[in-house]
N, C-alpha and C positions, 0 to 999 in steps of 0.2 A: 504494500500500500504506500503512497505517495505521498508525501505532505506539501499543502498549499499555505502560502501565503496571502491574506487578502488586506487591505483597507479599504475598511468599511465605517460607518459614521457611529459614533458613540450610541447616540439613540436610537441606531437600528439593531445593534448589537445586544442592547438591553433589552428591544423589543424582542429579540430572536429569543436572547436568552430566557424570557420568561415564556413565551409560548412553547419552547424546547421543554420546559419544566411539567407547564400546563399539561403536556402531552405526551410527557413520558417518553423523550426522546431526544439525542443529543445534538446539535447545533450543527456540529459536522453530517450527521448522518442525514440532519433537513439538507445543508448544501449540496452532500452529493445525490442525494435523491433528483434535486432540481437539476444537478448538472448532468445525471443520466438523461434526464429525461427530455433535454433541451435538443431538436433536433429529431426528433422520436414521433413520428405520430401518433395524436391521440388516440384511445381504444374505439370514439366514438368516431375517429375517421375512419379507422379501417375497417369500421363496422360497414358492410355494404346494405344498408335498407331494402327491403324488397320496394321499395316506392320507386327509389332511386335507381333500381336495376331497370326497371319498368321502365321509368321513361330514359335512360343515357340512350342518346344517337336519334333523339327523336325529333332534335330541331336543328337535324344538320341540314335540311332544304327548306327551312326557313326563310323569309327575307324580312330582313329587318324596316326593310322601307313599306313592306305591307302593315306588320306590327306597327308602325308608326303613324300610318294614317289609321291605321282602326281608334289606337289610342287617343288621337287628335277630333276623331270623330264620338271616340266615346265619353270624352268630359268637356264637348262644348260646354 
């Protein structure tokens, strides 16, 4: 395991430190939790929806200039 160095602001560090406490877990282990996970996509992206399988590829012969005059025509 590695050790980092950081500078960070007094009163962030006190905040860390008490919510590390609050929850039963140590300061380092919040940082590297964030810094695995930085980078990482979320569970709820790689979740594929069945909504969203449903429609991918479904407005690739759309045209944006028709959408546009509907929209124009639909909140005179």
């Amino acid at each position: 395991m590695s050790k980092l160095t950081l500078s960070v602001d007094d009163r962030v560090v006190s905040r860390a430190k008490r919510y590390a406490k609050q929850h039963g877990v140590s300061v380092s282990k919040m940082v590297e939790s964030y810094l695995s996970s930085v980078g990482e996509p979320t569970p709820a992206a790689q979740a594929d929806a069945p909504i969203l399988r449903s429609l991918r590829g479904s407005l690739k012969t759309a045209d944006p200039r028709e959408y546009r005059k509907h929209l124009i025509s639909k909140y005179k």
